[in-house]
CHARMM internal coordinates of N, CA and C (Angstrom, degrees):
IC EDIT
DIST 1 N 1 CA 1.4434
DIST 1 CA 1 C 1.5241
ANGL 1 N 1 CA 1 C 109.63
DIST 1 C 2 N 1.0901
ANGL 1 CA 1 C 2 N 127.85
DIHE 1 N 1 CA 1 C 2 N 151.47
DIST 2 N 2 CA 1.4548
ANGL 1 C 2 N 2 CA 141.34
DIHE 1 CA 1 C 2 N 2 CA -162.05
DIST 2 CA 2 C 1.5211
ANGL 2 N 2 CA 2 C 106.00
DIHE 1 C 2 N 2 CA 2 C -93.25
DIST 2 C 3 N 1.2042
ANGL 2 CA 2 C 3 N 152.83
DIHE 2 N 2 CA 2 C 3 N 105.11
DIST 3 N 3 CA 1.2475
ANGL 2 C 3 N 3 CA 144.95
DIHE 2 CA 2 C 3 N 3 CA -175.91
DIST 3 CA 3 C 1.4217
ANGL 3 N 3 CA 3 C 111.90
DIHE 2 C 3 N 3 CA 3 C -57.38
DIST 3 C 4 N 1.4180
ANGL 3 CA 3 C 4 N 121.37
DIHE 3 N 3 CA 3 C 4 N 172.89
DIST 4 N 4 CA 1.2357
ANGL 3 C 4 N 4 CA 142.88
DIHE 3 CA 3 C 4 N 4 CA -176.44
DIST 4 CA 4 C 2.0326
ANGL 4 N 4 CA 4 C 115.82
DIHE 3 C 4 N 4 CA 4 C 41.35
DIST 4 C 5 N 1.2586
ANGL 4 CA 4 C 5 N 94.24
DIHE 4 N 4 CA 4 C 5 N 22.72
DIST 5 N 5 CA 1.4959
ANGL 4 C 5 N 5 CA 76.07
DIHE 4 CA 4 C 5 N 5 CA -163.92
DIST 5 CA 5 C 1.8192
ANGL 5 N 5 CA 5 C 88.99
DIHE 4 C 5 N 5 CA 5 C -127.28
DIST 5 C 6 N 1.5308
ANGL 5 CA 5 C 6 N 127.81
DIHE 5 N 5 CA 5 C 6 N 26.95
DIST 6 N 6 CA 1.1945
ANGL 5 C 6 N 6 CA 136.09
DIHE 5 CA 5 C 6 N 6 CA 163.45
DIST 6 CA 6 C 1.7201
ANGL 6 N 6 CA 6 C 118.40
DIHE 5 C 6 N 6 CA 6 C -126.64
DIST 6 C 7 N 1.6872
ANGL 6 CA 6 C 7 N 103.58
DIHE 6 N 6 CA 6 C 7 N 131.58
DIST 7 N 7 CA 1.1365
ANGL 6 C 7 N 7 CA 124.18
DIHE 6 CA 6 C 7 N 7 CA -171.55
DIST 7 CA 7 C 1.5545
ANGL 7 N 7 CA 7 C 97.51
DIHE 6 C 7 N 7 CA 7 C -48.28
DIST 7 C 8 N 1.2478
ANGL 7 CA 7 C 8 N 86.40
DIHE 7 N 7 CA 7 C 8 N 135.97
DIST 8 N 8 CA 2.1481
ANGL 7 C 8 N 8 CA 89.69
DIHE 7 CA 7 C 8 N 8 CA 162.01
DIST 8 CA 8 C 1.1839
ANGL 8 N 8 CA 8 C 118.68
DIHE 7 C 8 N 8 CA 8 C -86.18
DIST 8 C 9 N 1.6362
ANGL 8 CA 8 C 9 N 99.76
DIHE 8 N 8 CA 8 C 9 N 135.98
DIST 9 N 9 CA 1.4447
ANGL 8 C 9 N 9 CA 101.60
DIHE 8 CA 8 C 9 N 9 CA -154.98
DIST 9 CA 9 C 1.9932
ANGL 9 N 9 CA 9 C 86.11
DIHE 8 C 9 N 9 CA 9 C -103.98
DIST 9 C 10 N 1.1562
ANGL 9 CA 9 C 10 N 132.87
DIHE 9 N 9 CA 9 C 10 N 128.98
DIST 10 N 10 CA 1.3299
ANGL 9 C 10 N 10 CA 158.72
DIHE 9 CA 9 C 10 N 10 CA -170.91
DIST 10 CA 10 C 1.6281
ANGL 10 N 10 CA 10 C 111.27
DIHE 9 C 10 N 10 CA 10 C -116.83
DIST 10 C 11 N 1.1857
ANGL 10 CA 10 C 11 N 108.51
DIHE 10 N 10 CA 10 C 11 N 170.49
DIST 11 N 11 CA 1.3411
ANGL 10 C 11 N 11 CA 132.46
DIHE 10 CA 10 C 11 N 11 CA -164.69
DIST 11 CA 11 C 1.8298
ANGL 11 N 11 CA 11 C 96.11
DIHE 10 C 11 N 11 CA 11 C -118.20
DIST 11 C 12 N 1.7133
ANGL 11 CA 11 C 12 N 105.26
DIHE 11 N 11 CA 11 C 12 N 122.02
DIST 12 N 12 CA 1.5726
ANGL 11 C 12 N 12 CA 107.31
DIHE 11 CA 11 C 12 N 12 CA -179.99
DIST 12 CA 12 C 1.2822
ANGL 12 N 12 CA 12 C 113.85
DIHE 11 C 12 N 12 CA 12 C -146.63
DIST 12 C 13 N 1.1611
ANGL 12 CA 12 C 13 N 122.65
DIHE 12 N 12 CA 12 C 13 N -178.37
DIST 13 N 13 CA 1.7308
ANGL 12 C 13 N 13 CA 117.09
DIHE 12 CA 12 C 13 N 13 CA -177.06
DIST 13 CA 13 C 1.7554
ANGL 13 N 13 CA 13 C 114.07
DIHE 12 C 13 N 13 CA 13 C -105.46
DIST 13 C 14 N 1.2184
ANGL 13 CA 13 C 14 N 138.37
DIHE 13 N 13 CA 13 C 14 N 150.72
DIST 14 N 14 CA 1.1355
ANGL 13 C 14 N 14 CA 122.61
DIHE 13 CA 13 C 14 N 14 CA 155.21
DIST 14 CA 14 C 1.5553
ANGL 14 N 14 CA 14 C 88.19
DIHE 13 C 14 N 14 CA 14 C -127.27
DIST 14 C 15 N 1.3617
ANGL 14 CA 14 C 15 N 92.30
DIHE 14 N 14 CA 14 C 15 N 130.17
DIST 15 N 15 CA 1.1202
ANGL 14 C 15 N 15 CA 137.52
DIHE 14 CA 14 C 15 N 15 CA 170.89
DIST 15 CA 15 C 1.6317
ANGL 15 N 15 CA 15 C 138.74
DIHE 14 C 15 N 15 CA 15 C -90.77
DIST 15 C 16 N 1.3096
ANGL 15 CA 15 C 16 N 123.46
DIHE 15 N 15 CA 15 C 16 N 91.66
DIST 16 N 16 CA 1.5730
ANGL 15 C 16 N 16 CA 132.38
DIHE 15 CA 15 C 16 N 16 CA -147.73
DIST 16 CA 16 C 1.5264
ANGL 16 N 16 CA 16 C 103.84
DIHE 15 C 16 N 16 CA 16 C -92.87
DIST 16 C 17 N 1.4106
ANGL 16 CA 16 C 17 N 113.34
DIHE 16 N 16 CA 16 C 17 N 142.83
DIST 17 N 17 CA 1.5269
ANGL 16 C 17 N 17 CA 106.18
DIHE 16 CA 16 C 17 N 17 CA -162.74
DIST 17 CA 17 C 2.0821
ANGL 17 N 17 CA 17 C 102.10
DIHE 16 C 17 N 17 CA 17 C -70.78
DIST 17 C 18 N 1.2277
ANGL 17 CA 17 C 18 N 116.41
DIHE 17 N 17 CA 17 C 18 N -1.35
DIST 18 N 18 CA 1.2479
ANGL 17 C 18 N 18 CA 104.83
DIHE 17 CA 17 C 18 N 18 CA 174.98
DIST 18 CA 18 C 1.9906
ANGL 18 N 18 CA 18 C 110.86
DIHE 17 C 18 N 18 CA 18 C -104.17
DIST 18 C 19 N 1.2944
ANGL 18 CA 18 C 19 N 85.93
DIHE 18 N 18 CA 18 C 19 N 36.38
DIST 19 N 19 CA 1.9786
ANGL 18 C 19 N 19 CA 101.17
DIHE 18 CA 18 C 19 N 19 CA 174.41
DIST 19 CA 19 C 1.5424
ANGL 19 N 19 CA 19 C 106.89
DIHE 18 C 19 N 19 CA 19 C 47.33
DIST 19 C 20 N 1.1065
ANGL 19 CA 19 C 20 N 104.11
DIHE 19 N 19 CA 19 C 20 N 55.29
DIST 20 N 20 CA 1.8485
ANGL 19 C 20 N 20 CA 118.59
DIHE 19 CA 19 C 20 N 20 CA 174.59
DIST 20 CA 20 C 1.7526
ANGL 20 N 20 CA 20 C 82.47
DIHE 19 C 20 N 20 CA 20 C -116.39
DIST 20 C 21 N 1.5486
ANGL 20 CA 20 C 21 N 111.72
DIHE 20 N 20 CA 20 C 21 N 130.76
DIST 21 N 21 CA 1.2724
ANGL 20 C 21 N 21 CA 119.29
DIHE 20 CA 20 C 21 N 21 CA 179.16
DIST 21 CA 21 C 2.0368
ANGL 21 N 21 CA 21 C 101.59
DIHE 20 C 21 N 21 CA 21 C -123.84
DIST 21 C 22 N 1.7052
ANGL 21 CA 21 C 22 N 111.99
DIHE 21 N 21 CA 21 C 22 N 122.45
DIST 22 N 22 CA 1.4525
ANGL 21 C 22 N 22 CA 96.27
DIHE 21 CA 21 C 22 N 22 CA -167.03
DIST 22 CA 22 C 1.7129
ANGL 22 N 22 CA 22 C 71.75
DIHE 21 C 22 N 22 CA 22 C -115.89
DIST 22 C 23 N 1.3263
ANGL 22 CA 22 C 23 N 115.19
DIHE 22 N 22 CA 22 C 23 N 135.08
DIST 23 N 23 CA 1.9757
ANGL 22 C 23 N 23 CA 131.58
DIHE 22 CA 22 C 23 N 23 CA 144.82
DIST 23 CA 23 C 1.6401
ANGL 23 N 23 CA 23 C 102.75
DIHE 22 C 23 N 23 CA 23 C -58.81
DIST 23 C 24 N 1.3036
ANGL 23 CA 23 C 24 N 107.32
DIHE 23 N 23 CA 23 C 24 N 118.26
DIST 24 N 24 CA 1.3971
ANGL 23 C 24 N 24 CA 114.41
DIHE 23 CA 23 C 24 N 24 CA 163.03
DIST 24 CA 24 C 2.0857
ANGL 24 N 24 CA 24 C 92.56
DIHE 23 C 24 N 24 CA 24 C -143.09
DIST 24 C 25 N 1.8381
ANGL 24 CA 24 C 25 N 88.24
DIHE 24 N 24 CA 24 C 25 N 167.80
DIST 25 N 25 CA 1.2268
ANGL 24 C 25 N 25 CA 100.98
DIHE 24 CA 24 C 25 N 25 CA 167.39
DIST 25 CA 25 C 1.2620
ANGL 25 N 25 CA 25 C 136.27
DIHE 24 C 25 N 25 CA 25 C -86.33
DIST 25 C 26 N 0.8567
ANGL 25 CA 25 C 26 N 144.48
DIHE 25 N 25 CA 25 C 26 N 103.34
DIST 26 N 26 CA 1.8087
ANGL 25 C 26 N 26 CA 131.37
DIHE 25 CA 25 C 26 N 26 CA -176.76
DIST 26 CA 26 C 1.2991
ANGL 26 N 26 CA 26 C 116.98
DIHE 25 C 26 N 26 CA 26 C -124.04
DIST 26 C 27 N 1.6595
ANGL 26 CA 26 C 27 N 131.04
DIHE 26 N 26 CA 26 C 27 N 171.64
DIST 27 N 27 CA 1.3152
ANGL 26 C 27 N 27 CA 138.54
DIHE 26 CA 26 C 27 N 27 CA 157.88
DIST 27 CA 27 C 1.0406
ANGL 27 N 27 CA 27 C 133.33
DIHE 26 C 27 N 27 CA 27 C -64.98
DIST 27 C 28 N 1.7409
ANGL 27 CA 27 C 28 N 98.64
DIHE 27 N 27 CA 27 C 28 N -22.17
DIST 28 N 28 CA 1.9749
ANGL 27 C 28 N 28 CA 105.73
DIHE 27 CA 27 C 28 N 28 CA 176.59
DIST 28 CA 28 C 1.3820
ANGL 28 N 28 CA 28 C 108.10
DIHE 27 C 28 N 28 CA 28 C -86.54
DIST 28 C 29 N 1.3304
ANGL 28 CA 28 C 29 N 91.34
DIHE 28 N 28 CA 28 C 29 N 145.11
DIST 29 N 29 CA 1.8681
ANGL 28 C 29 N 29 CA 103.10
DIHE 28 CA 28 C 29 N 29 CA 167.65
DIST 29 CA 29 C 1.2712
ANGL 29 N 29 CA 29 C 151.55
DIHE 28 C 29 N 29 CA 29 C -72.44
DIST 29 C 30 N 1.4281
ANGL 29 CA 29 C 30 N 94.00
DIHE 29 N 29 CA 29 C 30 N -5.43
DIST 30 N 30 CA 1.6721
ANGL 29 C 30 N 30 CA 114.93
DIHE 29 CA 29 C 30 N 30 CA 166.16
DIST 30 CA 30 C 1.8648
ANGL 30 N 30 CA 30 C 122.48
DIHE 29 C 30 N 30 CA 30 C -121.60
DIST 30 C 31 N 1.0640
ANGL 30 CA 30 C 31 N 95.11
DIHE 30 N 30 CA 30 C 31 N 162.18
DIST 31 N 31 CA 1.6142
ANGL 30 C 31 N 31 CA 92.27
DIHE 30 CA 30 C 31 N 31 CA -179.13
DIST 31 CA 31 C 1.5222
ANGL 31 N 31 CA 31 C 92.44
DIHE 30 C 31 N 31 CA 31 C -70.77
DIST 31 C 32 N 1.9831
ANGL 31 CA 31 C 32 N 78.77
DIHE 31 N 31 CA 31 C 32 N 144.57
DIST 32 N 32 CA 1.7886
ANGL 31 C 32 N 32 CA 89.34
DIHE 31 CA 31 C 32 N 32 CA 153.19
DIST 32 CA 32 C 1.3800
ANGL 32 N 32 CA 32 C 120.96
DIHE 31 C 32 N 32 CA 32 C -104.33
DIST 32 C 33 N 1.5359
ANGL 32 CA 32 C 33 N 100.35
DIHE 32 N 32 CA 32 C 33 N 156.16
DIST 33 N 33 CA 1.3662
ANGL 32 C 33 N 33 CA 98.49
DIHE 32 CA 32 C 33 N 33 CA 166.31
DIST 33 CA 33 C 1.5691
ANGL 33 N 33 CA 33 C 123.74
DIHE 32 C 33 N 33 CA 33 C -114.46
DIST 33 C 34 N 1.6278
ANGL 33 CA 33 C 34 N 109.63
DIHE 33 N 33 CA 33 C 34 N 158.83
DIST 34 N 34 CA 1.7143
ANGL 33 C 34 N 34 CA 105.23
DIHE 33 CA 33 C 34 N 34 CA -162.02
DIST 34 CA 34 C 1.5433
ANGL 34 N 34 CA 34 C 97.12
DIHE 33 C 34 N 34 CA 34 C -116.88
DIST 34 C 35 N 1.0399
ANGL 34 CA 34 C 35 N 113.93
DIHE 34 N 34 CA 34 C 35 N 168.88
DIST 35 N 35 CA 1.8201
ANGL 34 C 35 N 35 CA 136.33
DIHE 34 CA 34 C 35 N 35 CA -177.20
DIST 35 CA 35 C 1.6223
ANGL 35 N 35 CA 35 C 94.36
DIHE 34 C 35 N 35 CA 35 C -99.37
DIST 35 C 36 N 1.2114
ANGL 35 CA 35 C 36 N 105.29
DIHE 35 N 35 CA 35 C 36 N -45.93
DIST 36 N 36 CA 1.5320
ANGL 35 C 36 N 36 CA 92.18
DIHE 35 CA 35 C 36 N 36 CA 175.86
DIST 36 CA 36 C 1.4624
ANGL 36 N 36 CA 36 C 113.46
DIHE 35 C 36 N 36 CA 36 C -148.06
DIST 36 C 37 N 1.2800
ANGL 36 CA 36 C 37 N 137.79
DIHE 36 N 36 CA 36 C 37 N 161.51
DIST 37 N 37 CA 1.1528
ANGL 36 C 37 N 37 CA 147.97
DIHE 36 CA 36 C 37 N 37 CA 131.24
DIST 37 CA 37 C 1.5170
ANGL 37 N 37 CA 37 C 160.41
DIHE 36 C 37 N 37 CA 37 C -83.61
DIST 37 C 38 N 1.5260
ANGL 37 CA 37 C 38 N 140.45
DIHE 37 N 37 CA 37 C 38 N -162.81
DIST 38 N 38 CA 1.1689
ANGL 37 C 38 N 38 CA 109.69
DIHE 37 CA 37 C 38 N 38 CA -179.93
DIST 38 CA 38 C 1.7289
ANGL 38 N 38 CA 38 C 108.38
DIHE 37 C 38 N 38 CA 38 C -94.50
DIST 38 C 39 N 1.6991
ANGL 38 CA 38 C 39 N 105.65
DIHE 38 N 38 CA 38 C 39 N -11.10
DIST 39 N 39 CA 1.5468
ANGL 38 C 39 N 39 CA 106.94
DIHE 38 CA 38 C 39 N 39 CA 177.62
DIST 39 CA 39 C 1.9752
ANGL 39 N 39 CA 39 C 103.87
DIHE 38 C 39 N 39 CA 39 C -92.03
DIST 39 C 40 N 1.2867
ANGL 39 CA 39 C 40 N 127.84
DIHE 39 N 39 CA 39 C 40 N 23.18
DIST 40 N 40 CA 1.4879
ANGL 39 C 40 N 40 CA 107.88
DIHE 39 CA 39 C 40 N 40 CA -170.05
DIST 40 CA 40 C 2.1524
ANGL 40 N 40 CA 40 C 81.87
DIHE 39 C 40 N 40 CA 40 C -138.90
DIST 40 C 41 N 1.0447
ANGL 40 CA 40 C 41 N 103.42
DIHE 40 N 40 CA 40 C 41 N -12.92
DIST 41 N 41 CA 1.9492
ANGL 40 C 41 N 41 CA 109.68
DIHE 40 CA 40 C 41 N 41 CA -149.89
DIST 41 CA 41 C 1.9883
ANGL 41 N 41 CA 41 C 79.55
DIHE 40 C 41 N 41 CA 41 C -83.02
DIST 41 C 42 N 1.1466
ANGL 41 CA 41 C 42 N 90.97
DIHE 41 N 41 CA 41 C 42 N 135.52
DIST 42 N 42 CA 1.3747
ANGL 41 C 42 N 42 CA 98.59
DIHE 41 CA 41 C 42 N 42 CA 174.41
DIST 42 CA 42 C 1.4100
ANGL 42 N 42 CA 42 C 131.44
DIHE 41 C 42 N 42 CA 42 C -94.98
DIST 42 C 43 N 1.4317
ANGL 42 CA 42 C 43 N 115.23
DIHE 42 N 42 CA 42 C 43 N 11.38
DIST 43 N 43 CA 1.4597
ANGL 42 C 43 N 43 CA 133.12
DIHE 42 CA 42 C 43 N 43 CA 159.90
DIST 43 CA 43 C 1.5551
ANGL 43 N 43 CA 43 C 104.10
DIHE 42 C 43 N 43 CA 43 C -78.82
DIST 43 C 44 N 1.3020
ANGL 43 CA 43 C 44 N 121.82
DIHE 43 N 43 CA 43 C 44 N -22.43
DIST 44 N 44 CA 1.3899
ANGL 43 C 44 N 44 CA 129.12
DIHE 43 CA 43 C 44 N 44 CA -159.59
DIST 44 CA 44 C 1.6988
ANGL 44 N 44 CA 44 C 105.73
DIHE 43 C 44 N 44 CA 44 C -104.10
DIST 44 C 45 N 0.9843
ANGL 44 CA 44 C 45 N 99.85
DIHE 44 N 44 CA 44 C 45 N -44.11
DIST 45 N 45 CA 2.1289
ANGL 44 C 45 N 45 CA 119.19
DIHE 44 CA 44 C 45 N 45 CA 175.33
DIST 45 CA 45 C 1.4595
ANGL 45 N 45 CA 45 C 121.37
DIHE 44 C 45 N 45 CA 45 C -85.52
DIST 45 C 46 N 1.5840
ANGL 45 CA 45 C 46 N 103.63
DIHE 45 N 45 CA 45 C 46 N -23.50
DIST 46 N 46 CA 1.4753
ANGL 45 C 46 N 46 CA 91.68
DIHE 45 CA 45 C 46 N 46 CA 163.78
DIST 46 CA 46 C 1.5646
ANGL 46 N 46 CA 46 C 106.74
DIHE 45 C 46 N 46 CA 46 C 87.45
DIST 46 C 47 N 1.2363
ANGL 46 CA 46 C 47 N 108.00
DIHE 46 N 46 CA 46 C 47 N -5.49
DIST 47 N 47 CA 1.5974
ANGL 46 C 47 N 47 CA 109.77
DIHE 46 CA 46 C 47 N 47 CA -167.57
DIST 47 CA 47 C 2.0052
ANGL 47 N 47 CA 47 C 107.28
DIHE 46 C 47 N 47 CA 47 C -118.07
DIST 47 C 48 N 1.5063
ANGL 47 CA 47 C 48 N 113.30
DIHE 47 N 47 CA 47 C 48 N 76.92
DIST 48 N 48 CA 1.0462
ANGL 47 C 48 N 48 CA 126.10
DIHE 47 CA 47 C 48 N 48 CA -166.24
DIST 48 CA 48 C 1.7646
ANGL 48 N 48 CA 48 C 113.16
DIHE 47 C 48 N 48 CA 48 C -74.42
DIST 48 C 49 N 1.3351
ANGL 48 CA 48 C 49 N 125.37
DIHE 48 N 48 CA 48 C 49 N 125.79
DIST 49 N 49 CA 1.6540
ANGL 48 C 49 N 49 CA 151.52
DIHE 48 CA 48 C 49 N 49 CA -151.28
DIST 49 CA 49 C 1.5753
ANGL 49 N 49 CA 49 C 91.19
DIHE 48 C 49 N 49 CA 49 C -101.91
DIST 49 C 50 N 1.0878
ANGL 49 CA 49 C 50 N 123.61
DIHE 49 N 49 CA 49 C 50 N 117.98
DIST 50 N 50 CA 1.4663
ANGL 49 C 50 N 50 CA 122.40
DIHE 49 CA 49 C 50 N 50 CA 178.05
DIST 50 CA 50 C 1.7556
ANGL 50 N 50 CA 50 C 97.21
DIHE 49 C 50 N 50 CA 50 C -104.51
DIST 50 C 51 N 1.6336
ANGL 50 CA 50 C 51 N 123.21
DIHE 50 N 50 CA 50 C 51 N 143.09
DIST 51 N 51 CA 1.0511
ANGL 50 C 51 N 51 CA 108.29
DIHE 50 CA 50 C 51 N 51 CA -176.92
DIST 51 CA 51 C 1.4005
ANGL 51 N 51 CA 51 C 92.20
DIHE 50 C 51 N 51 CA 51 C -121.98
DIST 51 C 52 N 1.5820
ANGL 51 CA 51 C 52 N 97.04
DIHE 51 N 51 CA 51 C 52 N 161.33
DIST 52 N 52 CA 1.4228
ANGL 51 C 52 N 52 CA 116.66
DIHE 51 CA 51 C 52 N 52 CA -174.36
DIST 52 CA 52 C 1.9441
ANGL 52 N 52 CA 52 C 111.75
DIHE 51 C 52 N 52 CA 52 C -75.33
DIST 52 C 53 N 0.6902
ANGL 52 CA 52 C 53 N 104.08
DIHE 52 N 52 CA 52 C 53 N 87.57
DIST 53 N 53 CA 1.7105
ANGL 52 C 53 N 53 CA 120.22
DIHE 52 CA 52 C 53 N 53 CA -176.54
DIST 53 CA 53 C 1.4704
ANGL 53 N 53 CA 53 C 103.51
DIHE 52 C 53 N 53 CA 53 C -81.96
DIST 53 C 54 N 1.0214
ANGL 53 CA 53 C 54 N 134.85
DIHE 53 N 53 CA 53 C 54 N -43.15
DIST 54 N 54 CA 1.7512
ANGL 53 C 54 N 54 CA 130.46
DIHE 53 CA 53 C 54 N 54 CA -177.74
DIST 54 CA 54 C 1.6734
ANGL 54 N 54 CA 54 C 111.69
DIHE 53 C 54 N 54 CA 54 C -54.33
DIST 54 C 55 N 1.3579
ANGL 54 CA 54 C 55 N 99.31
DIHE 54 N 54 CA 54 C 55 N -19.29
DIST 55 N 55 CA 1.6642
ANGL 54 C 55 N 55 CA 102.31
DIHE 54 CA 54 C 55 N 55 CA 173.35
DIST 55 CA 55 C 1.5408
ANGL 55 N 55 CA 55 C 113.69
DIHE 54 C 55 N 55 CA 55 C -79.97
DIST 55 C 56 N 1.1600
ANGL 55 CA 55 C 56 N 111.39
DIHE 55 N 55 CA 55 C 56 N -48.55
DIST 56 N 56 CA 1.2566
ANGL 55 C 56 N 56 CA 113.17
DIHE 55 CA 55 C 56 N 56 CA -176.94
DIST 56 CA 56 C 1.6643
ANGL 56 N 56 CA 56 C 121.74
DIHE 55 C 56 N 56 CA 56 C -84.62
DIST 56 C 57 N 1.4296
ANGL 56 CA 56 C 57 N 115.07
DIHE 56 N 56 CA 56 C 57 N -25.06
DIST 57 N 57 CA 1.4855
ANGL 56 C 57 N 57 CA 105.76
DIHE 56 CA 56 C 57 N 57 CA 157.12
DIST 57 CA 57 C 1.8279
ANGL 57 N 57 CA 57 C 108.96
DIHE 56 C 57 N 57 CA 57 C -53.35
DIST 57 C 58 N 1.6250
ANGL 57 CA 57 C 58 N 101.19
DIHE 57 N 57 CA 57 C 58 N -65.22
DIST 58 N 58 CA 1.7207
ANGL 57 C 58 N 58 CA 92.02
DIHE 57 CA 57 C 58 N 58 CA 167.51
DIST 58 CA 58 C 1.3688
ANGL 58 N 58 CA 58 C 134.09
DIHE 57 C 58 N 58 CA 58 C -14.49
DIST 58 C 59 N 1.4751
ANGL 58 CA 58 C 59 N 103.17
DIHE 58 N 58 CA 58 C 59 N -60.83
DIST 59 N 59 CA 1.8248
ANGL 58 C 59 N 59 CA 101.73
DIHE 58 CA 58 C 59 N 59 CA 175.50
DIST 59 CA 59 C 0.6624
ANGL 59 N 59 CA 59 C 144.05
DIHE 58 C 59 N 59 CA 59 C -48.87
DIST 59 C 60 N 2.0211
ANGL 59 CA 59 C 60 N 103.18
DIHE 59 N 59 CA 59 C 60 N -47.19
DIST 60 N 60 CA 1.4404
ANGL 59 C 60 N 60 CA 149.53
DIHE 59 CA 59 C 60 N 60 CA -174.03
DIST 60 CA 60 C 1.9111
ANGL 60 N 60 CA 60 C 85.08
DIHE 59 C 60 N 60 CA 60 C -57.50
DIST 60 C 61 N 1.4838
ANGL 60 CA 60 C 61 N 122.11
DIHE 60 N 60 CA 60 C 61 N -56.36
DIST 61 N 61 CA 1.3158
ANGL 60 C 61 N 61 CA 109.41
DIHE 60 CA 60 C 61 N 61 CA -148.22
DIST 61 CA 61 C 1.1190
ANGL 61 N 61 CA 61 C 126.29
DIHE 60 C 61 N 61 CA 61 C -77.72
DIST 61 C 62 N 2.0374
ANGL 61 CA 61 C 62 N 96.08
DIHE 61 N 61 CA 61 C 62 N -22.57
DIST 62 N 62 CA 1.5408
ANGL 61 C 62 N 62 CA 117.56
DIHE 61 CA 61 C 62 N 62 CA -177.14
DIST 62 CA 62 C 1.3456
ANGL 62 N 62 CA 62 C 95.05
DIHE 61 C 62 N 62 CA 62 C -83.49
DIST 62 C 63 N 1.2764
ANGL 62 CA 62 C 63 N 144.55
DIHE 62 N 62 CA 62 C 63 N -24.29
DIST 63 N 63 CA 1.5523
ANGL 62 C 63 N 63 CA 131.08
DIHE 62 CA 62 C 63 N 63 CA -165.26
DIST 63 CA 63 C 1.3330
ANGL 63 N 63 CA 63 C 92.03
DIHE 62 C 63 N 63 CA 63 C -83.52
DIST 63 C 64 N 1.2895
ANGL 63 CA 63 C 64 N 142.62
DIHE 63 N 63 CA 63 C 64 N -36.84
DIST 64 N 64 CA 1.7296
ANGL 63 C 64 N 64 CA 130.58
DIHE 63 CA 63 C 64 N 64 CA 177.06
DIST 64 CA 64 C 1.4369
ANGL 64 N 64 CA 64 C 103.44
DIHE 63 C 64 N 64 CA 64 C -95.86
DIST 64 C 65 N 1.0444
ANGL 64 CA 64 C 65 N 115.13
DIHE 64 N 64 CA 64 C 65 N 21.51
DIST 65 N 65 CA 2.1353
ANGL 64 C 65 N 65 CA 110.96
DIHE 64 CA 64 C 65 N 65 CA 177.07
DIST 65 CA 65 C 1.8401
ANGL 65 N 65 CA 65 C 105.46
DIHE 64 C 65 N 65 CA 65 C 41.89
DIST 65 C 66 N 1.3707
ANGL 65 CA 65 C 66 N 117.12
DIHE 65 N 65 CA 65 C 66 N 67.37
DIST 66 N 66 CA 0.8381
ANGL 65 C 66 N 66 CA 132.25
DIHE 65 CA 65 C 66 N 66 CA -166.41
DIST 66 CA 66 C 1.7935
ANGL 66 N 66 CA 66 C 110.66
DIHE 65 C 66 N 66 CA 66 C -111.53
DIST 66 C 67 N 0.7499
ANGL 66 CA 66 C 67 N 113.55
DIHE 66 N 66 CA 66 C 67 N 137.54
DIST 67 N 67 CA 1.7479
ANGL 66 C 67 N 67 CA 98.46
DIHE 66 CA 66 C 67 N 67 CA -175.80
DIST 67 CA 67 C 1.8392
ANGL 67 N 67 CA 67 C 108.13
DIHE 66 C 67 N 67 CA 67 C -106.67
DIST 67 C 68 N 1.3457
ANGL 67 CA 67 C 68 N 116.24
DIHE 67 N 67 CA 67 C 68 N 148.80
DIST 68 N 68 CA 1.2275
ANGL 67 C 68 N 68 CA 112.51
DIHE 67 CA 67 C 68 N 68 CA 176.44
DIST 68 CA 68 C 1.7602
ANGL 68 N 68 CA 68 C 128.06
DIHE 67 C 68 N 68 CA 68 C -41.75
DIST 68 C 69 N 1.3614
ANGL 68 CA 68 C 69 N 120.34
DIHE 68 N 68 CA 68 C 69 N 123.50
DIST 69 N 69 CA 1.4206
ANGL 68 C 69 N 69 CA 115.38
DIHE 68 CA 68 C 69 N 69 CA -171.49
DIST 69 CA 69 C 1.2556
ANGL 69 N 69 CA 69 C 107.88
DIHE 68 C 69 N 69 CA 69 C -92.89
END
COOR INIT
IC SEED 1 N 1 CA 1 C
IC BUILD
């Protein structure tokens, strides 16, 4: 390998919006941050979020003048 001509690879945080912080290595220079993790992700917790869908078919039907099927 050719010296000086590879990113330094460093030690950083990713950072999960429910303040779970995992140390990994990467090339970028700032922490990342995640939408989810394996302590907040609900495939992982077991604790499944049902979303309200009857609203948004609603919208979906009135924005094309669609009548209930």
């Amino acid at each position: 390998m050719k010296k000086n001509i590879h990113p330094e690879y460093k030690k950083i945080s990713a950072i999960c919006s429910c303040g779970y912080t995992i140390p990994v290595f990467s090339t970028k220079k700032k922490d990342m941050l995640l939408d989810l993790c394996s302590q907040c992700h609900p495939f992982y917790t077991g604790k499944q979020r049902s979303m309200n869908k009857k609203g948004r078919i609603q919208r979906f039907q009135k924005r094309f003048n669609l009548s209930e099927i």
